[in-house]
PDB file of N, CA, C and O in Angstrom:
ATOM      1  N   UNK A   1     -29.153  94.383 -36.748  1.00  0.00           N
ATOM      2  CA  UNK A   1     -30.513  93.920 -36.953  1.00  0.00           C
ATOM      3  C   UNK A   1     -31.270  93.804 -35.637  1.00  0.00           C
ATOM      4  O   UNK A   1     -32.442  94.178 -35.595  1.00  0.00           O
ATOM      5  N   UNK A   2     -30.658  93.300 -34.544  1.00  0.00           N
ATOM      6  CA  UNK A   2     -31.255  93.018 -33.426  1.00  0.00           C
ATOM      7  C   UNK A   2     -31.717  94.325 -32.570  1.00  0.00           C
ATOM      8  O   UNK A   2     -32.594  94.395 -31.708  1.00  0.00           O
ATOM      9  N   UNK A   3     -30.908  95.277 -33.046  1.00  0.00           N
ATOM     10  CA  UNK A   3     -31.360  96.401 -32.185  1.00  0.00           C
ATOM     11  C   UNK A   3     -32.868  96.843 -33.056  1.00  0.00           C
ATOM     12  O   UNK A   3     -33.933  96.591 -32.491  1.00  0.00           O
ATOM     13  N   UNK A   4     -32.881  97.453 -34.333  1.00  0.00           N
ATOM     14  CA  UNK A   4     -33.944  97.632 -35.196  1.00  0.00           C
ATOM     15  C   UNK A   4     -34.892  96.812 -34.163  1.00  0.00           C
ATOM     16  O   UNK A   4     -35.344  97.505 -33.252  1.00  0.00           O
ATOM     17  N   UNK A   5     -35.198  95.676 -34.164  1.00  0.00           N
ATOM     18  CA  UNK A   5     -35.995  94.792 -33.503  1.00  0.00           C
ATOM     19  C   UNK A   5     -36.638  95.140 -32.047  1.00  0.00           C
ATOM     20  O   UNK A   5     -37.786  94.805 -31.756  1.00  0.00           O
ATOM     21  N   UNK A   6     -35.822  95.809 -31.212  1.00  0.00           N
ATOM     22  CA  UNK A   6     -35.795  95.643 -30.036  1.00  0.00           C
ATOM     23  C   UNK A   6     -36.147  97.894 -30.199  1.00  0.00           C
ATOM     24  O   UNK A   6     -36.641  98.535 -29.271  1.00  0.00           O
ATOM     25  N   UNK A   7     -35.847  98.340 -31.147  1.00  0.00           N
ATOM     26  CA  UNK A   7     -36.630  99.736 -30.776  1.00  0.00           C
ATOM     27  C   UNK A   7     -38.085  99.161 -31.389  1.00  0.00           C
ATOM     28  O   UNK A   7     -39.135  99.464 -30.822  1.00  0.00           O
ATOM     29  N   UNK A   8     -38.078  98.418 -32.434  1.00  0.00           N
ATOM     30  CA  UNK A   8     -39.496  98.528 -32.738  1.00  0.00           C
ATOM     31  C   UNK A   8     -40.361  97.887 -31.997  1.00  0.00           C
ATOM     32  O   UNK A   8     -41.481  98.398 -32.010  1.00  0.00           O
ATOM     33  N   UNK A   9     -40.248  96.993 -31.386  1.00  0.00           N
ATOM     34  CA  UNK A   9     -40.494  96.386 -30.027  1.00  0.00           C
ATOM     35  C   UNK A   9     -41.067  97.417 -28.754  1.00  0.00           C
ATOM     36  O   UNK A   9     -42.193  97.480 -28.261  1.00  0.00           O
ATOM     37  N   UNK A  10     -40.051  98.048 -28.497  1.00  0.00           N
ATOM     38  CA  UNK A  10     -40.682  99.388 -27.764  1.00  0.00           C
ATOM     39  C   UNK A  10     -40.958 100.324 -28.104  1.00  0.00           C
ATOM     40  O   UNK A  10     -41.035 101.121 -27.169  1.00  0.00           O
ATOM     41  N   UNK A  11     -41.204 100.780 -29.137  1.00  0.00           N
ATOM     42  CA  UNK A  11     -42.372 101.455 -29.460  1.00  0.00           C
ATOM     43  C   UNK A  11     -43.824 100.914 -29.814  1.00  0.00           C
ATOM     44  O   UNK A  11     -44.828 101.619 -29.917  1.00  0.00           O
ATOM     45  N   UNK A  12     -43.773  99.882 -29.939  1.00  0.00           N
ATOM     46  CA  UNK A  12     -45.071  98.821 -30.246  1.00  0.00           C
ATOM     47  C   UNK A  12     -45.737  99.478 -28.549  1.00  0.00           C
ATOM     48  O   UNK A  12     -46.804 100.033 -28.285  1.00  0.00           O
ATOM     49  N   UNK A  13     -44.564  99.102 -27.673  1.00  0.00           N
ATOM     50  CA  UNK A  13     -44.971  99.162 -25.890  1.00  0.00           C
ATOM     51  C   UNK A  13     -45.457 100.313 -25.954  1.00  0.00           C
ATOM     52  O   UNK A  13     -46.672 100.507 -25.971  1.00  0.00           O
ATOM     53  N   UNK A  14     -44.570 101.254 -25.998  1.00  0.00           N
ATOM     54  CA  UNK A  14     -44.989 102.422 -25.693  1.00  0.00           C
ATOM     55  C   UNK A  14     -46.744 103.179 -26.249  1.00  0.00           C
ATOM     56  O   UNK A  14     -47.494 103.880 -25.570  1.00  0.00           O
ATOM     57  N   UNK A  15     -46.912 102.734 -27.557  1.00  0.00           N
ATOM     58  CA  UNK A  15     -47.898 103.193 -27.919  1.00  0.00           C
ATOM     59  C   UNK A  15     -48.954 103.444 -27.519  1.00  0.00           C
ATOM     60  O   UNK A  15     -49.758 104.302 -27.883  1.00  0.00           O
ATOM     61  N   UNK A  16     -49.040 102.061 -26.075  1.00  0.00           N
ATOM     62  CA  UNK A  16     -50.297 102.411 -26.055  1.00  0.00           C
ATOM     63  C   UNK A  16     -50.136 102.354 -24.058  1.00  0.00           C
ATOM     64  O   UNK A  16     -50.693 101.616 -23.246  1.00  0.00           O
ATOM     65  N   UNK A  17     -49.267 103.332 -23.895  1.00  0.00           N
ATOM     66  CA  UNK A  17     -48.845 103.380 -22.277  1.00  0.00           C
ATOM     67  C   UNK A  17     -49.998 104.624 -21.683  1.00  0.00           C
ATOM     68  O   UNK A  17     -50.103 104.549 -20.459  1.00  0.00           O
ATOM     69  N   UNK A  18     -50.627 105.427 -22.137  1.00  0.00           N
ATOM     70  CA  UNK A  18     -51.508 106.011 -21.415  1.00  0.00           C
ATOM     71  C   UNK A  18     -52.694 105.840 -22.203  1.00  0.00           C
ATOM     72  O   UNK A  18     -52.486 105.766 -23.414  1.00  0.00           O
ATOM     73  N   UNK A  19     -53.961 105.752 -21.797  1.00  0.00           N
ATOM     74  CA  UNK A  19     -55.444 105.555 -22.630  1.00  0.00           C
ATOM     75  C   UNK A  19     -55.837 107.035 -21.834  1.00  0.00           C
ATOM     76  O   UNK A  19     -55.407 107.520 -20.787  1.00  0.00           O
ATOM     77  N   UNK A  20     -56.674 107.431 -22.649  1.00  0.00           N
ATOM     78  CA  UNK A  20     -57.781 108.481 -22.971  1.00  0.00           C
ATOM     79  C   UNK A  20     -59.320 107.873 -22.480  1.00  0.00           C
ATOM     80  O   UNK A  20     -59.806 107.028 -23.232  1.00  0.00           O
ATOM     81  N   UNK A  21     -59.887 108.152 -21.601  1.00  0.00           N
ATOM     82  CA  UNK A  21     -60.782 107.566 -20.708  1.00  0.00           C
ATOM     83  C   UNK A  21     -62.083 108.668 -20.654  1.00  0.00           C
ATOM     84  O   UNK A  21     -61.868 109.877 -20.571  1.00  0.00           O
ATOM     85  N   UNK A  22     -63.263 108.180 -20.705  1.00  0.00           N
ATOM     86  CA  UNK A  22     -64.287 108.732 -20.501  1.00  0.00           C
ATOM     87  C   UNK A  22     -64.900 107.840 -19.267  1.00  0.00           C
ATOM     88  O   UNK A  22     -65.196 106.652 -19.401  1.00  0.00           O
ATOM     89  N   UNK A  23     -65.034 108.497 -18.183  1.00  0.00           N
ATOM     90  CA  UNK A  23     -65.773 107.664 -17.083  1.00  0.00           C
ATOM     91  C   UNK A  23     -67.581 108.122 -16.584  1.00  0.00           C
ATOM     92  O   UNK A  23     -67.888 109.011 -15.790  1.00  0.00           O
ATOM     93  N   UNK A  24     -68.477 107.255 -17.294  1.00  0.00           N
ATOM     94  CA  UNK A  24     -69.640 108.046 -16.699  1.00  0.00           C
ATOM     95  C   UNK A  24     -69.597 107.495 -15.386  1.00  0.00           C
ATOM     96  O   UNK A  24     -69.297 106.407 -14.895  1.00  0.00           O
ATOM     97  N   UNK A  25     -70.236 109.279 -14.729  1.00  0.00           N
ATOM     98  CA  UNK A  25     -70.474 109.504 -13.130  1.00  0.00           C
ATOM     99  C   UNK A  25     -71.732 108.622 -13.011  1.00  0.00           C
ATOM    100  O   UNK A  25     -71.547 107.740 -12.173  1.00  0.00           O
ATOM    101  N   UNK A  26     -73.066 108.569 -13.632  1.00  0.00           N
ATOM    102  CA  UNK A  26     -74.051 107.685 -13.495  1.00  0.00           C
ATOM    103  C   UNK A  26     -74.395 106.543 -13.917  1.00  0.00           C
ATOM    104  O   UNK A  26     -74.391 106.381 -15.137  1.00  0.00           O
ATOM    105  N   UNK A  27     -74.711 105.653 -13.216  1.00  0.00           N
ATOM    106  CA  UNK A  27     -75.250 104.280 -13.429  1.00  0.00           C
ATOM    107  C   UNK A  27     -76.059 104.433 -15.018  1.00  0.00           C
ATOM    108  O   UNK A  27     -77.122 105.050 -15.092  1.00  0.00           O
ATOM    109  N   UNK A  28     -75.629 104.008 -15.841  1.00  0.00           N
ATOM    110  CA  UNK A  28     -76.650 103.199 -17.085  1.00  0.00           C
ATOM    111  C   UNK A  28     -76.759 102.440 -17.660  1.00  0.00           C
ATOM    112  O   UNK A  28     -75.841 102.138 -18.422  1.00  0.00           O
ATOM    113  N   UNK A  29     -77.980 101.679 -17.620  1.00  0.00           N
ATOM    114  CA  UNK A  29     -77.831 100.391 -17.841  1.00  0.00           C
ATOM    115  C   UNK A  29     -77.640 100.055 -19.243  1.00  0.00           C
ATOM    116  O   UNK A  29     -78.119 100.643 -20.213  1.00  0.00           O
ATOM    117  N   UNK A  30     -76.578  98.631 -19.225  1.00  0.00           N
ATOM    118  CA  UNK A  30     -75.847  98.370 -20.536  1.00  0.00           C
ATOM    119  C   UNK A  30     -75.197  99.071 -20.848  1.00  0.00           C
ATOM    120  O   UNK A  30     -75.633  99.381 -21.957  1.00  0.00           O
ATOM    121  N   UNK A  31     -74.324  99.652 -20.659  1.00  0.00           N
ATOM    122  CA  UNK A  31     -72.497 100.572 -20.457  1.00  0.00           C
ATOM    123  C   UNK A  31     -71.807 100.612 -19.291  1.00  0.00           C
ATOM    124  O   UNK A  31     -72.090 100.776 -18.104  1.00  0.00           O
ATOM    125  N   UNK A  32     -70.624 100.380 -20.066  1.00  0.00           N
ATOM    126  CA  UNK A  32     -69.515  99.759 -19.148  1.00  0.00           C
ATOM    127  C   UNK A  32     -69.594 101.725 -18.668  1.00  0.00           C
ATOM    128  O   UNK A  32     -69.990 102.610 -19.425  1.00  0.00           O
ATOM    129  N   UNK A  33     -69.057 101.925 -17.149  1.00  0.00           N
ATOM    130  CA  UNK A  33     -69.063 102.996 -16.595  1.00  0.00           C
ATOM    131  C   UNK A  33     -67.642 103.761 -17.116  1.00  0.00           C
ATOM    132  O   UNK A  33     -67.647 104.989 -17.197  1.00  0.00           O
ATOM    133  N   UNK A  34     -66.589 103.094 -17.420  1.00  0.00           N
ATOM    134  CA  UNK A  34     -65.521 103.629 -17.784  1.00  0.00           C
ATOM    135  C   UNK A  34     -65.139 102.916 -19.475  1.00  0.00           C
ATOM    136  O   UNK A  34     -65.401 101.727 -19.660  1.00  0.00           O
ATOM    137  N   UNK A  35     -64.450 103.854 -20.744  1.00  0.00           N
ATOM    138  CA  UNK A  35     -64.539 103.679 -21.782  1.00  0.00           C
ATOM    139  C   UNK A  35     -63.254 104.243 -22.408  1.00  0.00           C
ATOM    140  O   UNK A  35     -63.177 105.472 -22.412  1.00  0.00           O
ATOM    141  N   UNK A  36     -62.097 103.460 -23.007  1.00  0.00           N
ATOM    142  CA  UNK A  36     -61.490 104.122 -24.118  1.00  0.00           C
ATOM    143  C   UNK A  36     -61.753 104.741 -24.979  1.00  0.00           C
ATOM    144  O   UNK A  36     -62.805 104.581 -25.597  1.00  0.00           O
ATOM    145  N   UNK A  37     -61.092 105.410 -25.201  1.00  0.00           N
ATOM    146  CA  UNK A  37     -61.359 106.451 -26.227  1.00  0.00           C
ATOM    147  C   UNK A  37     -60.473 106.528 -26.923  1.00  0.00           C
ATOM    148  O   UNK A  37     -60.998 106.580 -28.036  1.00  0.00           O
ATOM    149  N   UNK A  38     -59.018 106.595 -27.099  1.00  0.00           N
ATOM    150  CA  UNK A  38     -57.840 106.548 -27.410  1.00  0.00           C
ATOM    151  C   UNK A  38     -56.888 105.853 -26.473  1.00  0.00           C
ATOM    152  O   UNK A  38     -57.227 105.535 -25.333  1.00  0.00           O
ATOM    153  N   UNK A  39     -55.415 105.570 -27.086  1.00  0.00           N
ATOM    154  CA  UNK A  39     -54.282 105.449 -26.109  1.00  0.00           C
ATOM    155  C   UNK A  39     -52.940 106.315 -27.148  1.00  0.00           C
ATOM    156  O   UNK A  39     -52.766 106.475 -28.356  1.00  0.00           O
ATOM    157  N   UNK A  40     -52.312 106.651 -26.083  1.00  0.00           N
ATOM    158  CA  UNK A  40     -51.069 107.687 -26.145  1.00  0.00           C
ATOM    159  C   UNK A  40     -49.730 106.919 -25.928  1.00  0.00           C
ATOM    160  O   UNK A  40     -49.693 105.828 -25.360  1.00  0.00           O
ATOM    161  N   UNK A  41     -48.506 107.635 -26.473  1.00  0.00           N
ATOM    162  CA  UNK A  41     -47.181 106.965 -25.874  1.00  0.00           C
ATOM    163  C   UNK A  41     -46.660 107.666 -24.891  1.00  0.00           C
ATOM    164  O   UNK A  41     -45.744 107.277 -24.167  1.00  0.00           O
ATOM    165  N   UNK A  42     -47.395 109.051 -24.806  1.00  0.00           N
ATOM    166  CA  UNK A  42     -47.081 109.409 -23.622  1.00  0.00           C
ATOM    167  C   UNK A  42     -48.155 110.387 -22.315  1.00  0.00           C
ATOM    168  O   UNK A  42     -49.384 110.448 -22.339  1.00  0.00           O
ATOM    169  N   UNK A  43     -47.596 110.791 -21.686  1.00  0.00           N
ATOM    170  CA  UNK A  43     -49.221 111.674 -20.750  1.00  0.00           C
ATOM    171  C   UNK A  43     -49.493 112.374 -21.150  1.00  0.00           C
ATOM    172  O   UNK A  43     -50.693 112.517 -21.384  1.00  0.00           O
ATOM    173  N   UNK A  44     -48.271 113.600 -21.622  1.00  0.00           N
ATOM    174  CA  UNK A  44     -48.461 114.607 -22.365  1.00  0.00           C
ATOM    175  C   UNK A  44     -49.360 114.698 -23.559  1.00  0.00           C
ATOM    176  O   UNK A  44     -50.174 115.621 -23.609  1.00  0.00           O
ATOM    177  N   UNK A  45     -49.266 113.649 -24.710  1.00  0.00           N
ATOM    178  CA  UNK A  45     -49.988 113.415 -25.720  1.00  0.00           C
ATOM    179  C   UNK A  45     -51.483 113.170 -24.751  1.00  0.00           C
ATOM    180  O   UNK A  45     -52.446 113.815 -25.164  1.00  0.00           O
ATOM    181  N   UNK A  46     -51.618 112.673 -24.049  1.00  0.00           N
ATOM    182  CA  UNK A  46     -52.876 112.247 -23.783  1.00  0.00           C
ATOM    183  C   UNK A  46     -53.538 113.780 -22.904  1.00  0.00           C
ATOM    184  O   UNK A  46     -54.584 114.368 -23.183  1.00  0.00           O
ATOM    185  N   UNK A  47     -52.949 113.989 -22.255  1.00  0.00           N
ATOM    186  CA  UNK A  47     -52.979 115.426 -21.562  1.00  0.00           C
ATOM    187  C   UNK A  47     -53.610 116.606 -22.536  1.00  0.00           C
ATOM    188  O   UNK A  47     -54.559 117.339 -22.255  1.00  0.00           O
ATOM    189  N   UNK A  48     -52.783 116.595 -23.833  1.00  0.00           N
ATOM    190  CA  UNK A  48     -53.179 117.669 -24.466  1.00  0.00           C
ATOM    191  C   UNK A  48     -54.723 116.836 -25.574  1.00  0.00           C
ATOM    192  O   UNK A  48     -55.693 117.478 -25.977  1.00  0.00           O
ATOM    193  N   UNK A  49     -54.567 115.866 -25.727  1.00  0.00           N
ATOM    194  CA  UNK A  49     -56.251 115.109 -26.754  1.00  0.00           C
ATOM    195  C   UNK A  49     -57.152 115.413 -25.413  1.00  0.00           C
ATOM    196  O   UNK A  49     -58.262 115.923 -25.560  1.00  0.00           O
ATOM    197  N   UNK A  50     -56.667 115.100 -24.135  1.00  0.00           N
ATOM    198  CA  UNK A  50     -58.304 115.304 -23.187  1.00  0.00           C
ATOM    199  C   UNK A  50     -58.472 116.393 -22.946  1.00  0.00           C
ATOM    200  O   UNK A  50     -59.659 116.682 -22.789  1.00  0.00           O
ATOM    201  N   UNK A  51     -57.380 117.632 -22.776  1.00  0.00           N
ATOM    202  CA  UNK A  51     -58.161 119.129 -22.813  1.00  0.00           C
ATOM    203  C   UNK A  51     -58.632 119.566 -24.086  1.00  0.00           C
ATOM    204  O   UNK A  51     -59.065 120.718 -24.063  1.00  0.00           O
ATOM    205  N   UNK A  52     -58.678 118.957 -25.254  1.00  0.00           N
ATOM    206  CA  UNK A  52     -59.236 119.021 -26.536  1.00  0.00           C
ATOM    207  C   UNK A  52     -60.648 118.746 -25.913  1.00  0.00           C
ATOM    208  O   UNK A  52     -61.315 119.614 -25.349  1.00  0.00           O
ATOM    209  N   UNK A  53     -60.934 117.768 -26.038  1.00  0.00           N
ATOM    210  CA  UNK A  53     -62.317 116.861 -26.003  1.00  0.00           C
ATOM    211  C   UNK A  53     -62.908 117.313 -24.965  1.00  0.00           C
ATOM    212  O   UNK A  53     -64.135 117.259 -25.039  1.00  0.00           O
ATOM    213  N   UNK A  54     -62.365 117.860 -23.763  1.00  0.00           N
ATOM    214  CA  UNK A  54     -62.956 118.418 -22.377  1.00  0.00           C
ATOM    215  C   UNK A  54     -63.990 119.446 -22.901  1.00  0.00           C
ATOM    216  O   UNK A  54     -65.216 119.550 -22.848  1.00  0.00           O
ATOM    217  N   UNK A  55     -62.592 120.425 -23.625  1.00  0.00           N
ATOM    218  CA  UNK A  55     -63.018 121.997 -23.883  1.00  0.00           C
ATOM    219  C   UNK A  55     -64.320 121.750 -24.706  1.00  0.00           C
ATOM    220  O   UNK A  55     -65.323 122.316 -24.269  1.00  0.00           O
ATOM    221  N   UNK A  56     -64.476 120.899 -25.969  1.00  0.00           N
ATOM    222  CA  UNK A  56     -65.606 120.776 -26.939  1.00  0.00           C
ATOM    223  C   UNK A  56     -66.648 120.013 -26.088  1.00  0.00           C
ATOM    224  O   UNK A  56     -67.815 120.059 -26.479  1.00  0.00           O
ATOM    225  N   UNK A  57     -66.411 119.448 -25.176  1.00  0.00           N
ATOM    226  CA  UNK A  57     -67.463 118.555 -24.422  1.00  0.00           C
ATOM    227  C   UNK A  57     -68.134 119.865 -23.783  1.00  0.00           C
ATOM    228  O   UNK A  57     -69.343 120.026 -23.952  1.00  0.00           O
ATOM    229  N   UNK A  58     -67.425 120.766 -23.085  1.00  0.00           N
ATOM    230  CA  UNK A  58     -68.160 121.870 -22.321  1.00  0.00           C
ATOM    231  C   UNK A  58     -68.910 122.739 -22.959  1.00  0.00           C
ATOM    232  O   UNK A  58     -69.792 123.354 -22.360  1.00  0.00           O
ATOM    233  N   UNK A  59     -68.662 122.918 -24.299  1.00  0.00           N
ATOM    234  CA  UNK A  59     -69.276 123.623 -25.093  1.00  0.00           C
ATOM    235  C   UNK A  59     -70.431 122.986 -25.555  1.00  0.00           C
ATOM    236  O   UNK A  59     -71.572 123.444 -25.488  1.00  0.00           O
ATOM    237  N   UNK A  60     -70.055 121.797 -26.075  1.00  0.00           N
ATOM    238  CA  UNK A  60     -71.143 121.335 -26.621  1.00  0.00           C
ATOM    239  C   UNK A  60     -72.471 121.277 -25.574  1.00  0.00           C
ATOM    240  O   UNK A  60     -73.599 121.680 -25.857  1.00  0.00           O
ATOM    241  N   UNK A  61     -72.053 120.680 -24.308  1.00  0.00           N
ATOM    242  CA  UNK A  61     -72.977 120.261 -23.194  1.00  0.00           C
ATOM    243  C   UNK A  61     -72.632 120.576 -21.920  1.00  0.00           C
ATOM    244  O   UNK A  61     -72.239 119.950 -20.936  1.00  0.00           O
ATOM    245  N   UNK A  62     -72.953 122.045 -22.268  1.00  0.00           N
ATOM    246  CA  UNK A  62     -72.898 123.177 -20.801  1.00  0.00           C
ATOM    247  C   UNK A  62     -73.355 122.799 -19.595  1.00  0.00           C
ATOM    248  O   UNK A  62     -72.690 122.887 -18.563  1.00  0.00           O
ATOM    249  N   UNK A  63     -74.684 122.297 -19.679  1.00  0.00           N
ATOM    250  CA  UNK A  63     -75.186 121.725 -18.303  1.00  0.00           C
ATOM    251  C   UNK A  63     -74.875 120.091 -18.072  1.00  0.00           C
ATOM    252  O   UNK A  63     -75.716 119.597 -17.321  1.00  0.00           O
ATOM    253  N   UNK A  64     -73.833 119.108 -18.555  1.00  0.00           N
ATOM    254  CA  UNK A  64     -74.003 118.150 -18.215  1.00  0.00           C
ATOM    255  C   UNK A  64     -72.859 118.020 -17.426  1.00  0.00           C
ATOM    256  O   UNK A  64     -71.827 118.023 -18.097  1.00  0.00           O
ATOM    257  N   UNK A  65     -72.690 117.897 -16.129  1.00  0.00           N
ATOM    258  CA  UNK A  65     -71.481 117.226 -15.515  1.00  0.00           C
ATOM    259  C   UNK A  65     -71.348 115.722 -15.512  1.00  0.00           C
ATOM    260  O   UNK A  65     -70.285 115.481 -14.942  1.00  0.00           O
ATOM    261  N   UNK A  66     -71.997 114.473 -15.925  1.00  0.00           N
ATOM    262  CA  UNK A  66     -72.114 113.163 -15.671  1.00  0.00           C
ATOM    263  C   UNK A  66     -71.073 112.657 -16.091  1.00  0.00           C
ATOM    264  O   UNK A  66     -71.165 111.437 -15.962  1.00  0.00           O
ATOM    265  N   UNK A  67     -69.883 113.021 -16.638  1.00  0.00           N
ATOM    266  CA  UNK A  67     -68.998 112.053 -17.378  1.00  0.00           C
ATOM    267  C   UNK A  67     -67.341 113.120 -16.754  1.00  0.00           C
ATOM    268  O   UNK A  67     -67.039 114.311 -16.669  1.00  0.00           O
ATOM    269  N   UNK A  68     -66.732 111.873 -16.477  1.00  0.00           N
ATOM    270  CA  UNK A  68     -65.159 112.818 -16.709  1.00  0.00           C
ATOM    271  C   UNK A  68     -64.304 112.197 -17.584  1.00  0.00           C
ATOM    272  O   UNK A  68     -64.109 110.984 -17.504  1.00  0.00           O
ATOM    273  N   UNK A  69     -63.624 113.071 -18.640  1.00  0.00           N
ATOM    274  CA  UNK A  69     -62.631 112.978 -19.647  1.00  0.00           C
ATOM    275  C   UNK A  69     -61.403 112.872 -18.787  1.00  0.00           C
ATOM    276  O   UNK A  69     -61.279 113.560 -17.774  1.00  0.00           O
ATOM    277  N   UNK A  70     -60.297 111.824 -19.273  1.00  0.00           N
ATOM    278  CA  UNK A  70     -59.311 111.763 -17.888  1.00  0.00           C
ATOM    279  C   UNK A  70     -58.480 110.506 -18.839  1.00  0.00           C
ATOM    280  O   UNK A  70     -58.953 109.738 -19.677  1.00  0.00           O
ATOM    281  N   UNK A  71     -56.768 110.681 -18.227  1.00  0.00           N
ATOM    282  CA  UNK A  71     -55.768 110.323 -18.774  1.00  0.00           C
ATOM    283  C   UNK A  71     -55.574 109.080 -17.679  1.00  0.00           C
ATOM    284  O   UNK A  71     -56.084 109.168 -16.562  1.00  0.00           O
ATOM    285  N   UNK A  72     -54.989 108.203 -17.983  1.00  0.00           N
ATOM    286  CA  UNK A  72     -54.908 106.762 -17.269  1.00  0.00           C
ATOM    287  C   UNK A  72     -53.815 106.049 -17.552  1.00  0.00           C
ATOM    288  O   UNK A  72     -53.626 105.948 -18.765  1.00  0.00           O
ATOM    289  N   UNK A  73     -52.993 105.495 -16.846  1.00  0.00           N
ATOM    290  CA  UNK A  73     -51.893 104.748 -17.179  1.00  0.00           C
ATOM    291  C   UNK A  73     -52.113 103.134 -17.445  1.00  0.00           C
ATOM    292  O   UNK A  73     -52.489 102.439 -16.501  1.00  0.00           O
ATOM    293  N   UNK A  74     -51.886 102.574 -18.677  1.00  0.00           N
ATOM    294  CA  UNK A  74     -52.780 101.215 -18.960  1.00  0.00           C
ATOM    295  C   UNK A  74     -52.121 100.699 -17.988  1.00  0.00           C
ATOM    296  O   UNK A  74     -50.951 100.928 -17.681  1.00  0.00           O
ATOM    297  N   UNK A  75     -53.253  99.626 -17.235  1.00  0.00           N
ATOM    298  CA  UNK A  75     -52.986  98.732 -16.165  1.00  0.00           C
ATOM    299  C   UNK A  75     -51.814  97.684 -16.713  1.00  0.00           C
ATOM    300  O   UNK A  75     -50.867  97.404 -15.977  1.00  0.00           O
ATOM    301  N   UNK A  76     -51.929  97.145 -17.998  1.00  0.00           N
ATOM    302  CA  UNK A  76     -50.828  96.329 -18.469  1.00  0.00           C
ATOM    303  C   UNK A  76     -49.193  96.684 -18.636  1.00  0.00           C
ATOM    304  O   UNK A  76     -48.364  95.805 -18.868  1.00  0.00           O
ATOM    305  N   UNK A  77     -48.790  98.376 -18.453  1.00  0.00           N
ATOM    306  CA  UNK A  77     -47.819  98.995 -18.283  1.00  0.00           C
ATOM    307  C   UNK A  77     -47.603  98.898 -16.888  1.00  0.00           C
ATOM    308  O   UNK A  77     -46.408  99.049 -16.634  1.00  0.00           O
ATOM    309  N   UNK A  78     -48.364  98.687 -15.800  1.00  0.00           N
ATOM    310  CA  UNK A  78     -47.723  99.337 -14.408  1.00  0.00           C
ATOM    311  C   UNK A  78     -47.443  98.427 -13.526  1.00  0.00           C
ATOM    312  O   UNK A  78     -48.394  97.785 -13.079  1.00  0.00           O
ATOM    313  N   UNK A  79     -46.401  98.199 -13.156  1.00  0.00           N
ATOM    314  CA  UNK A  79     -45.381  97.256 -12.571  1.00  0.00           C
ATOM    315  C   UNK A  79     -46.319  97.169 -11.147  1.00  0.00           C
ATOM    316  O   UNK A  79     -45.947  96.470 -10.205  1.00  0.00           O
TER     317      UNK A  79
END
């Protein structure tokens, strides 16, 4: 029983060990400059959702560079 406990336990952790981050490059007022978007259990997972969202971001909005899509290790994971 105790083990059951102690994987589900870390996977609870793990779930949410990398976030999915949108950081706007410009000042605007009333938004926080950096924003979740998701969190991952791992980089890879998060790696492959932000070249998703990158690729459709470029398409959608060819001329805008103001924002970067970007993988992050939650501050509450890092020793």
């Amino acid at each position: 029983m105790r083990e059951g406990g102690l994987t589900a336990a870390g996977a609870a952790e793990r779930s949410s060990m990398w976030l999915l981050v949108i950081v706007l490059l410009n000042i605007v007022p009333g938004l926080n400059n950096v924003t979740v978007l998701n969190t991952f259990a791992t980089a890879e997972e998060c790696q492959i959702e932000r070249n998703r969202i990158g690729f459709e971001m470029a398409a959608a909005y060819p001329n805008e560079r103001d924002f970067v899509i970007a993988c992050q290790l939650n501050p509450k994971h890092s020793s």
